[in-house]
C-alpha positions as a printed Julia matrix, in Angstrom:
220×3 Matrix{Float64}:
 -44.23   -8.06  -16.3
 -44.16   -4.38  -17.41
 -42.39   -2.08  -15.06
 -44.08    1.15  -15.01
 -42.74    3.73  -16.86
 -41.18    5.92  -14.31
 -39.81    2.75  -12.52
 -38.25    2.12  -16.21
 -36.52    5.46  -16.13
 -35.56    4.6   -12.06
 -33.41    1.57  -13.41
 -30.71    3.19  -16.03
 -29.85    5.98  -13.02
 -29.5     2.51  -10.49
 -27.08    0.92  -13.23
 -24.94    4.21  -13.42
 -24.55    4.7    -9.8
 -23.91    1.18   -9.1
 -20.76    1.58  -11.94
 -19.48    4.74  -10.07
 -19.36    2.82   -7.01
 -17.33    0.13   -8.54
 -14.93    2.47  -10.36
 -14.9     4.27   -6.65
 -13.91    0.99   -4.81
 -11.47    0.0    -7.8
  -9.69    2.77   -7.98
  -9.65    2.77   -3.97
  -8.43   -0.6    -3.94
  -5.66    0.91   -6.19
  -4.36    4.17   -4.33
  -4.61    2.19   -0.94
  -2.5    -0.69   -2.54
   0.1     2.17   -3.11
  -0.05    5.17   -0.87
  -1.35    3.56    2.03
  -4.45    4.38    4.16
  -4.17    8.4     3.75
  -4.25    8.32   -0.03
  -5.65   11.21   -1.56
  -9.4    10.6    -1.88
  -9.74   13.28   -4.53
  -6.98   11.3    -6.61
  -9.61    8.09   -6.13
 -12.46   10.38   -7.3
  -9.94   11.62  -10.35
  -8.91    7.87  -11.61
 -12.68    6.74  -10.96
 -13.64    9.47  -13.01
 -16.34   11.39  -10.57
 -16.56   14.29   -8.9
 -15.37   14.3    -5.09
 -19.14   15.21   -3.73
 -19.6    11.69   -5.95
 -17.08    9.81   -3.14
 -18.88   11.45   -0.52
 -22.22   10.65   -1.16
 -21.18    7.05   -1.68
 -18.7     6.79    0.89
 -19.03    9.56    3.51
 -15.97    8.76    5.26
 -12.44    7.43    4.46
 -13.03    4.48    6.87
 -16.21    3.91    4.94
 -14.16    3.82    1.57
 -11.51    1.81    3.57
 -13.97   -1.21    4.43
 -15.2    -1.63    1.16
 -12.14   -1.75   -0.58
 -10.02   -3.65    2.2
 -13.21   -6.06    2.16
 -11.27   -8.88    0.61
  -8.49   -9.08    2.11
 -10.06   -8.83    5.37
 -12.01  -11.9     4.72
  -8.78  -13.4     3.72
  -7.1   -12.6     6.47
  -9.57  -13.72    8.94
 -10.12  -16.89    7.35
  -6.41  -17.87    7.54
  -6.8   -18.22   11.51
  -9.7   -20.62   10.75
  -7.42  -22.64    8.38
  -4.18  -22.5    11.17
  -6.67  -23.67   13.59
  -7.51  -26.96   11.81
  -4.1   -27.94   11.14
  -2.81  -31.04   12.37
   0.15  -29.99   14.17
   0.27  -26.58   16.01
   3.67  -25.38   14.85
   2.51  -25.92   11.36
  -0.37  -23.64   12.4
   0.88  -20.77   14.3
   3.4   -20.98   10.72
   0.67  -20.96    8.54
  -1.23  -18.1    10.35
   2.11  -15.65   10.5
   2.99  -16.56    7.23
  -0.31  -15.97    5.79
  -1.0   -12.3     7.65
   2.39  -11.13    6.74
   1.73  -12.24    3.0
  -1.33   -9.76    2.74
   0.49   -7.3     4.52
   3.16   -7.17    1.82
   1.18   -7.08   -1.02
  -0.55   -3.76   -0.36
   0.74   -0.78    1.95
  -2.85    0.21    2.66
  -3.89   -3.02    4.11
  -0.59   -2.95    6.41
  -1.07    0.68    7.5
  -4.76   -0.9     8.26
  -3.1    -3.81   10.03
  -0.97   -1.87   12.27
  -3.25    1.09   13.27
  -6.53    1.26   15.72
  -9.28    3.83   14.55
 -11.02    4.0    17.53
 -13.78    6.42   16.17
 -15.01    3.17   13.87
 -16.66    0.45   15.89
 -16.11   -1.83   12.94
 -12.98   -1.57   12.9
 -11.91   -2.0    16.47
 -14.28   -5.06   16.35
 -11.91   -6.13   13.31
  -8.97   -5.51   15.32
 -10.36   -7.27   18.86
 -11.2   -10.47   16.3
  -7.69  -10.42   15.13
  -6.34  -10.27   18.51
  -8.25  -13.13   19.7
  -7.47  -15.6    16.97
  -3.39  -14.28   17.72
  -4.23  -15.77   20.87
  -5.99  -18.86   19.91
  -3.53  -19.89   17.58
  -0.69  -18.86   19.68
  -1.87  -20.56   23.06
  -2.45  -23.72   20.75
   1.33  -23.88   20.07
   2.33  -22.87   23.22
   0.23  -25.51   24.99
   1.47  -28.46   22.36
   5.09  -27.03   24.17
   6.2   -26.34   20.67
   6.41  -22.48   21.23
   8.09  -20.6    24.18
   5.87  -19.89   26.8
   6.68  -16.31   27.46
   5.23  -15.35   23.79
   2.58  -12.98   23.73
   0.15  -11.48   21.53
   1.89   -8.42   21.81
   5.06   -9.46   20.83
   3.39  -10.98   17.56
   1.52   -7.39   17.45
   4.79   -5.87   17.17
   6.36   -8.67   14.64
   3.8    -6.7    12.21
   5.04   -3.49   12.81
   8.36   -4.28   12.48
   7.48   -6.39    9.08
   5.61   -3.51    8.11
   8.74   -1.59    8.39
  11.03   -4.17    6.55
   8.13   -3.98    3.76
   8.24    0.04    3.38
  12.27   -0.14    2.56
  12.05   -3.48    0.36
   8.9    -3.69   -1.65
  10.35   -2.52   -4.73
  14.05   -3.85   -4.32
  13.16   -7.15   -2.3
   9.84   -8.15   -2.26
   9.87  -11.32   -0.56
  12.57   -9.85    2.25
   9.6   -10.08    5.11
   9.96  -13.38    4.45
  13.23  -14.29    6.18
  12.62  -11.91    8.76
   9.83  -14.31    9.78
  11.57  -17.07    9.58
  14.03  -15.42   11.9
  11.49  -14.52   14.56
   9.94  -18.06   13.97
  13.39  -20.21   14.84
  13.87  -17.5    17.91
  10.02  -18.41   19.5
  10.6   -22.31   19.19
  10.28  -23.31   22.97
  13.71  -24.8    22.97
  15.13  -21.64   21.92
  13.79  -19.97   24.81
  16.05  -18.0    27.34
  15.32  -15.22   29.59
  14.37  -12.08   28.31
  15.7    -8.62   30.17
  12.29   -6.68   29.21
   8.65   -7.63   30.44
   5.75   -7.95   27.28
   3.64   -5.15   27.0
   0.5    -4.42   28.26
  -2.92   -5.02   26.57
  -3.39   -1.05   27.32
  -0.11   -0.5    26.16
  -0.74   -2.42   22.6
  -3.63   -0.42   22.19
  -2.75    2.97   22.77
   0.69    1.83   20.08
  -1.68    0.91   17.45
  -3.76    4.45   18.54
  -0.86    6.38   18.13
   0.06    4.97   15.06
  -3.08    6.3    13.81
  -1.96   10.11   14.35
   1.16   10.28   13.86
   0.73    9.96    9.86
């Protein structure tokens, strides 16, 4: 079939704006990777090689530029609780599922600032963010019910195990990558149930999670 001539002349101007948004998201994907969630969006625009107004019309937000280019990783992420949850043995698991969060975390700053933040005026997000929470809580409850992990854990305290990593990543990435790493392990051997003694502070809210990972979010 013959497209009509003015739907010919439609498809070239489709191609080209389709590229530009894949130059956009690439060089996203690359500035976030670096600089974190607050990368300059005109430097994206720059290395894609369009005009600012370009970013905007395609993405008329940072959070909608975020989504797109943290789309991966997201679905990596959330698929690794799916994967924990099948395992065998519970410990092996809750392992799996730290140890495969903290991974993406270190490989890109943007995805870690993303991690550790709430963005409340983005209901996509925060319905990322109450997913993640729940499968912390699936997978932890599963260890802590096989009695392999201490029963005083809570999703906060693994909440805050990624902000500290986060931290550990920030001063090592470039020195000593794989750092976060024994950090974990260090946390891991201090949750087994047998290593369990009484702790002096109380865990924190769910109110009091949120409004940390809401503060994060304007303090940078």
């Amino acid at each position: 079939m013959v497209l009509p001539e003015v739907e010919q002349s439609r498809l070239p101007r489709r191609r080209d704006a389709q590229e530009r948004r894949q130059k956009l998201v690439a060089a996203a994907q690359g500035e976030f990777a670096v600089h974190g969630v607050d990368a300059s969006l005109e430097k994206i625009a720059r290395d894609a090689g369009v005009a600012i107004g370009t970013l905007y019309r395609h993405f008329p937000t940072r959070l909608d530029l975020l989504m797109v280019a943290f789309r991966p990783r997201i679905e990596d992420f959330l698929g690794g609780a799916k994967r924990a949850m099948e395992m065998d043995d519970p410990w092996e698991g809750f392992v799996y599922y730290l140890e495969n969060l903290f991974g993406l975390q270190a490989g890109n700053r943007g995805f870690n600032d993303f991690l550790s933040r709430r963005f409340t005026n983005s209901s996509e997000t925060e319905q990322i963010h109450d997913q993640m929470c729940r499968q912390i809580g699936e997978v932890l409850a599963r260890a802590q019910d096989s009695g392999q992990v201490r029963p005083d854990l809570t999703q906060a305290d693994i909440v805050n195990l990624i902000w500290s990593n986060g931290r550990i990543i920030d001063a090592t990435s470039s020195t000593a990558p794989n750092a976060w790493r024994r950090h974990l392990y260090l946390a891991l051997d201090a949750y087994r149930a047998e290593r369990a003694h009484p702790l002096p502070e109380p865990p924190m809210t769910n109110q009091q999670l949120y409004d940390g990972m809401v503060r994060l979010s304007t303090l940078e």
